[in-house]
C-alpha positions as CSV (number, residue, x, y, z in Angstrom):
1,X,-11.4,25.2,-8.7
2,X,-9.5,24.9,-5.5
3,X,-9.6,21.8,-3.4
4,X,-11.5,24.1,-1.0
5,X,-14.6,24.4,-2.6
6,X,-14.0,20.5,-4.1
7,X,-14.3,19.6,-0.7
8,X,-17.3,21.5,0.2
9,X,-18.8,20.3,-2.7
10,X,-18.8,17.1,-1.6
11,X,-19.7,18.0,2.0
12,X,-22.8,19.2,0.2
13,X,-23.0,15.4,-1.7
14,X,-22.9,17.2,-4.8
15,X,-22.1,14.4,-7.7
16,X,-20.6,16.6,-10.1
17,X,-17.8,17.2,-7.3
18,X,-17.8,14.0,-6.4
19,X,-17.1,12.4,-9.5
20,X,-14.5,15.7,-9.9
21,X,-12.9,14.4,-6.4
22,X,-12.9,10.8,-7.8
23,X,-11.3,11.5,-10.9
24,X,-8.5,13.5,-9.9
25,X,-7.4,10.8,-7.2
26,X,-8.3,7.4,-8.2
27,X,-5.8,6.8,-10.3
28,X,-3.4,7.5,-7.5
29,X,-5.4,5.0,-5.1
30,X,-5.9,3.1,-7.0
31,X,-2.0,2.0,-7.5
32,X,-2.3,2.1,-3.8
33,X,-5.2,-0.8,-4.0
34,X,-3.5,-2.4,-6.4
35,X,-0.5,-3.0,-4.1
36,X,-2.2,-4.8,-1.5
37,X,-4.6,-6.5,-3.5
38,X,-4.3,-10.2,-5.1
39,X,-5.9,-9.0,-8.5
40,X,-7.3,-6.2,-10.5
41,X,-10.8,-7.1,-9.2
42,X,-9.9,-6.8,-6.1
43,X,-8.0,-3.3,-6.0
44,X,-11.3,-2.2,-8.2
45,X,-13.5,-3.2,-5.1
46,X,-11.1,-1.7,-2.8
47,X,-11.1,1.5,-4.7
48,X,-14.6,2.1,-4.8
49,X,-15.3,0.8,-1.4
50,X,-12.8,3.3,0.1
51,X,-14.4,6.4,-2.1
52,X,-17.4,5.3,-0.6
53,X,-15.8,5.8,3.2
54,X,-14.2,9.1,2.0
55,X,-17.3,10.6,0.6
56,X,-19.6,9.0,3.8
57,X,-16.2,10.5,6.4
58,X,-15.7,13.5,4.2
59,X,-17.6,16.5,6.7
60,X,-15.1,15.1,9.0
61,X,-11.9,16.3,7.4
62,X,-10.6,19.9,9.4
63,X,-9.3,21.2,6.7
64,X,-5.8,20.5,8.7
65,X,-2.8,18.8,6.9
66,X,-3.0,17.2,3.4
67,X,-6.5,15.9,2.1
68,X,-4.4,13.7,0.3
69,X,-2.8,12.4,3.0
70,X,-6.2,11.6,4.7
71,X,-7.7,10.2,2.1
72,X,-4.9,7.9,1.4
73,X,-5.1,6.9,5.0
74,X,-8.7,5.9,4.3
75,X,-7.9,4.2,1.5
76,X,-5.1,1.9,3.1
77,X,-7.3,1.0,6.5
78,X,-9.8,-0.3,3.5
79,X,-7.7,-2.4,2.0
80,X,-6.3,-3.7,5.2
81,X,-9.8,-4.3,6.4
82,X,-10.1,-6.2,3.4
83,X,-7.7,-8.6,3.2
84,X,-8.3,-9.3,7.3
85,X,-11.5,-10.7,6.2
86,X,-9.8,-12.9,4.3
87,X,-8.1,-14.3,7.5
88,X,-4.7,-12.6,7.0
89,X,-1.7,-14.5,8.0
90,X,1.5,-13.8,9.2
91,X,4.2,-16.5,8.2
92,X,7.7,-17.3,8.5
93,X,9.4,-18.4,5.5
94,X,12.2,-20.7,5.7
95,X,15.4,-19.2,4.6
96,X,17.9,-21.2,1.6
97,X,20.6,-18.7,2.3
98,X,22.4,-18.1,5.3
99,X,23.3,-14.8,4.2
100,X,22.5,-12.6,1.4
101,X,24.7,-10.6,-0.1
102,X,24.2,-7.1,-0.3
103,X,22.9,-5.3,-3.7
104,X,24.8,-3.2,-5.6
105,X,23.3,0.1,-5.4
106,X,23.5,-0.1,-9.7
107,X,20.9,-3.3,-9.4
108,X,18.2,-0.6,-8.3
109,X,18.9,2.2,-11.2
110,X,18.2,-1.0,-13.4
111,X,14.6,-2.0,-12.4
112,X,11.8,0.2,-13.6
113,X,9.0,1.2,-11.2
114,X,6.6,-1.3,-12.4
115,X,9.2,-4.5,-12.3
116,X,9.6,-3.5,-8.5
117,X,6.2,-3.4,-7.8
118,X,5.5,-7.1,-9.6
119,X,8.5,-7.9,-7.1
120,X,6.9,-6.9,-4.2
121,X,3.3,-8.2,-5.0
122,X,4.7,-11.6,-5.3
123,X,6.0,-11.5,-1.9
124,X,4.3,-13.4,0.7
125,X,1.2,-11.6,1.8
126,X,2.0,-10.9,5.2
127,X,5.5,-9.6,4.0
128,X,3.8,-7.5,1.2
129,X,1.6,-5.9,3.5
130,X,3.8,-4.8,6.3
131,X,6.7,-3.8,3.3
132,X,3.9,-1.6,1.8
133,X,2.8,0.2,4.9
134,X,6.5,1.1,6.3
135,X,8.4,1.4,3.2
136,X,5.5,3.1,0.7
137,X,2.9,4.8,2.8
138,X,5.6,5.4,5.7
139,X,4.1,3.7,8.6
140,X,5.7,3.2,12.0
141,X,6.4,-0.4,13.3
142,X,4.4,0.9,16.1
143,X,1.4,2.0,14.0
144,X,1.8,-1.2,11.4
145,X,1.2,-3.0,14.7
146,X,-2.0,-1.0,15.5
147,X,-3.3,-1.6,12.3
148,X,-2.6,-5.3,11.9
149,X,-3.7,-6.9,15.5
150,X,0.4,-8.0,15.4
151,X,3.1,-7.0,17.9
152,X,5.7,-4.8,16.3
153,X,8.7,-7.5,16.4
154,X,6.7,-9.5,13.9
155,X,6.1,-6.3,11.6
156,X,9.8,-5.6,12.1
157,X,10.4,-9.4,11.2
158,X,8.3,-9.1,8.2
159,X,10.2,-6.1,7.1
160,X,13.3,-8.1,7.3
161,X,12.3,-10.9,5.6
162,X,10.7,-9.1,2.9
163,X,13.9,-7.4,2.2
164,X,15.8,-10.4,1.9
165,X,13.4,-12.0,-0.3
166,X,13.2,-9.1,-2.5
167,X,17.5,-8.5,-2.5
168,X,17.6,-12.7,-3.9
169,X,14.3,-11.8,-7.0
170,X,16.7,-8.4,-7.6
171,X,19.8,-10.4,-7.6
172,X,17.6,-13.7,-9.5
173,X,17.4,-10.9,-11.9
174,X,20.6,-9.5,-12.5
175,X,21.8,-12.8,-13.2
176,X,19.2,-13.5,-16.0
177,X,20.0,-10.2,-17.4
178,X,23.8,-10.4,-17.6
């Protein structure tokens, strides 16, 4: 079946599409969920919730661009939506260290997908946030600012300080593992 007629299947609000449709991508969103969420229940709700926008929003997709791409852009304003009912903040965290050295490239080869992830979902929220949208889903500061109510210096801030934190768990790391 081509992702054509899946799509005009669920135009139509035909289940057996729509569970074909869910299937084949929540797996993929739901990583996606899982990133910005503070649990498992939570991505779950995010996940479903954001299936339910994409099926109710689906008639509305032009057949332009990636339906991938559009649903995952669903998916993200969702969890974002989420997490600003839980009155999201956007903190500053002091700093131990002056400077941080710079990472080896070799630290990264060393770190598996998943132990990067756990790295980045134990970053402060608002640094998590704004790290997922520019680095992962490729989000402008610009756009990030859009989203978030913020003005893009903080979402450029965040970035920064998410980095740092994230070079000083990669280096923490290393040093266990040597």
């Amino acid at each position: 079946m081509t992702e054509f007629e899946l799509i005009k299947g669920c135009i139509k609000q035909n289940t057996t599409y729509q569970r074909m449709l869910f299937e084949q991508y929540a797996g993929k969103f739901m990583t996606v969920c899982t990133r910005y969420a503070n649990d498992v229940m939570e991505a779950e709700d995010m996940l479903q919730e954001g299936f339910i926008r994409i099926f109710n929003n689906i008639h509305q997709f032009k057949f332009e661009g990636s339906f991938e791409g559009w649903m995952r852009r669903i998916v993200v304003n969702v969890a974002l939506k989420h997490l600003q009912k839980k009155k999201l903040q956007f903190s500053e965290i002091k700093e131990n260290h002056a400077d941080t050295p710079a990472i080896q490239a070799y630290a990264f080869n060393h770190l598996g997908e998943e132990e990067l992830l756990k790295l980045i979902n134990q970053l402060p929220e608002g640094y998590k946030i704004v790290f997922n949208l520019n680095v992962i889903e490729g989000y402008s500061h610009e756009e990030i600012a859009k989203l978030l109510n913020i003005q893009s210096s903080t979402s450029r801030s965040q970035l920064v300080k998410a980095r740092k934190m994230l070079q000083q768990q990669i280096l923490q790391l290393q040093k266990i593992a040597v």
